[in-house]
MIZA-258032 format. One record per residue (C-alpha): residue in three letters; residue number from 1; z, x, y. Coordinates in nm, 4 decimals. Last residue first. Layout:
+------+-----+----------+----------+----------+
| code | pos |        Z |        X |        Y |
+------+-----+----------+----------+----------+
|  ala | NUM |        Z |        X |        Y |
...
+------+-----+----------+----------+----------+
***
This chain:
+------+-----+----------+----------+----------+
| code | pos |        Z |        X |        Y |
+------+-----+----------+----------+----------+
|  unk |  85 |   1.3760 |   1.6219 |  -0.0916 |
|  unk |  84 |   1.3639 |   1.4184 |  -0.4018 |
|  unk |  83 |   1.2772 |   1.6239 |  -0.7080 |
|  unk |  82 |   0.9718 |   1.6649 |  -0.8724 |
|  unk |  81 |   0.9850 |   1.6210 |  -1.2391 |
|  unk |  80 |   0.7472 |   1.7720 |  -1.4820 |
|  unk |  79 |   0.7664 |   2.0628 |  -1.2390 |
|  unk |  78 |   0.3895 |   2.2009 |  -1.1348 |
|  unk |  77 |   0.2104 |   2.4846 |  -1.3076 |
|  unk |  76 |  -0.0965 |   2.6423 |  -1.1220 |
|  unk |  75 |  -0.4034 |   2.6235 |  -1.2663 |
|  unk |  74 |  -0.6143 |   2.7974 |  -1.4775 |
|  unk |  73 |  -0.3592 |   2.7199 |  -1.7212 |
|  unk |  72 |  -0.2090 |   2.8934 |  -2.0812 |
|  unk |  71 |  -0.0366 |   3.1280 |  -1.8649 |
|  unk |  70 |   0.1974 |   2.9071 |  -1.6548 |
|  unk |  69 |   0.3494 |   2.8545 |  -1.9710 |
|  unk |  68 |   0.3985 |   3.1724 |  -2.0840 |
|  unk |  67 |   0.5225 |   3.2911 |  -1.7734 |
|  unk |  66 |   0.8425 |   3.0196 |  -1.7372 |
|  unk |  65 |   1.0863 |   3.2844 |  -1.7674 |
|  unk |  64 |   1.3979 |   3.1125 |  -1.8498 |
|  unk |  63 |   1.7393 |   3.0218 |  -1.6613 |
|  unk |  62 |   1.8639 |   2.7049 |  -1.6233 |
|  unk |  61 |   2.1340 |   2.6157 |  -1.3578 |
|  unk |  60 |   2.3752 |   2.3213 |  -1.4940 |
|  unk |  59 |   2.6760 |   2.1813 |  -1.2645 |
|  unk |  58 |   2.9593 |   1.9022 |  -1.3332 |
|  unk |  57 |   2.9053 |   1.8697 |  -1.6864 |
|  unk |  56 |   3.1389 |   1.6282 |  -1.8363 |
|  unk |  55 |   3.4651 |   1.6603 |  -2.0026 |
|  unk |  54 |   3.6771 |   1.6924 |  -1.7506 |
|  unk |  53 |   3.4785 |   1.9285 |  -1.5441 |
|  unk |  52 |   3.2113 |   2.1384 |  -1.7277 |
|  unk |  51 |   3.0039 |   2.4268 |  -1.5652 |
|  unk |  50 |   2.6882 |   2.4669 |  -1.7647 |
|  unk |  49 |   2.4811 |   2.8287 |  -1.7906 |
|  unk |  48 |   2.2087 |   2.7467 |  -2.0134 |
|  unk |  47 |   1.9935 |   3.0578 |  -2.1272 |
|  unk |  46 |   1.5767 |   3.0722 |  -2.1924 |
|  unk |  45 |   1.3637 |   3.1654 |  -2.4601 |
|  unk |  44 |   0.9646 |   3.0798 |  -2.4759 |
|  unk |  43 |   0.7464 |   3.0565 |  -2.7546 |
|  unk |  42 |   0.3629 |   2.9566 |  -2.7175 |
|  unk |  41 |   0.1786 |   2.7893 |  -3.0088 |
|  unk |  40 |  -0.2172 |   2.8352 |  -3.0377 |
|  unk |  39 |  -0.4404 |   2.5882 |  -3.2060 |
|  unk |  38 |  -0.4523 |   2.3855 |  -2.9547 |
|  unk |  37 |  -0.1796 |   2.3977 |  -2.7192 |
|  unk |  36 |   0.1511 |   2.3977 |  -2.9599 |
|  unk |  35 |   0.5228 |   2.4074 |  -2.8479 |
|  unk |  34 |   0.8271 |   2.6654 |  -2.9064 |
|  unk |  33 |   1.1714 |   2.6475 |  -2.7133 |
|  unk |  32 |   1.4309 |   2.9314 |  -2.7907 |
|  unk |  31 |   1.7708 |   2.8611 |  -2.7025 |
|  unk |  30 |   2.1191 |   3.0431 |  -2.5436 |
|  unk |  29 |   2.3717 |   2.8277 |  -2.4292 |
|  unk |  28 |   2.6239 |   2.9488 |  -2.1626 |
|  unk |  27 |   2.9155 |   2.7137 |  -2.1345 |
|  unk |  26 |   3.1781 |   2.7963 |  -1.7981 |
|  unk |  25 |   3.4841 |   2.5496 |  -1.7828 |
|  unk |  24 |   3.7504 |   2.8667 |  -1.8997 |
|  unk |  23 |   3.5175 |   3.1101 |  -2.0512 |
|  unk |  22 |   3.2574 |   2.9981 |  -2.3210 |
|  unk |  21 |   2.9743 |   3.1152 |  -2.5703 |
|  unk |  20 |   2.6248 |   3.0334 |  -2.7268 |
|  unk |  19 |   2.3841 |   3.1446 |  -2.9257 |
|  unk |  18 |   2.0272 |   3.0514 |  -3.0360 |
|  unk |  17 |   1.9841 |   2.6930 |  -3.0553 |
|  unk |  16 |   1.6679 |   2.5581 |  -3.1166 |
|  unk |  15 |   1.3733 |   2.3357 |  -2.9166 |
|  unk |  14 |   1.0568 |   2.2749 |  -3.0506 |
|  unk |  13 |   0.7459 |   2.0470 |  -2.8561 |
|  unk |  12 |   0.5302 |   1.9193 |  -3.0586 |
|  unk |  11 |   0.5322 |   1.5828 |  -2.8073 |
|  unk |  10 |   0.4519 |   1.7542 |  -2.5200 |
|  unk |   9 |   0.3775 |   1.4689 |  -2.2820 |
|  unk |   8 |   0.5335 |   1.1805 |  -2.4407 |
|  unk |   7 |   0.7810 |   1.4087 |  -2.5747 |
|  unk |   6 |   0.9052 |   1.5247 |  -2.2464 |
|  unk |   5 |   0.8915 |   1.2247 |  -2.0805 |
|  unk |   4 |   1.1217 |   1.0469 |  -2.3344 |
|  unk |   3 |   1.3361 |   1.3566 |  -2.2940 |
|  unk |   2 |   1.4114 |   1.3771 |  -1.9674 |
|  unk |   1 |   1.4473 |   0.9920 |  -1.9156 |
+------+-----+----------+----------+----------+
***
């Protein structure tokens, strides 16, 4: 669902691996995600830190610095998907 909305809405949207590592169930992944707004095209980097339990991820907390997006708007940037309260 994720990514059907994402490339509806962004659809020049870039994402690539940069790195990545383990310790016991604990994945960090390290990417870069690009996308164009016009004629300009914003770059972003962000880390993945996934907890997996039998095979399956069990937790996921993103970090990335969202700045560059919130930039390109007068507005202020909402989530693509709000979550239930």
């Amino acid at each position: 669902m994720l990514n059907d909305l994402q490339t509806a809405n962004a659809p020049y949207l870039t994402w690539t691996l940069v790195g990545w590592t383990w310790r016991g169930n604990v994945l960090v992944i390290e990417w870069e995600s690009s996308n164009r707004y016009g004629d300009r095209t914003l770059r972003w980097r962000g880390a993945d830190r996934l907890i997996v339990v039998d095979g399956r991820i069990a937790e996921e907390i993103v970090h990335a610095d969202t700045a560059p997006l919130q930039l390109r708007q007068v507005r202020r940037f909402d989530a693509l998907i709000q979550l239930p309260a």
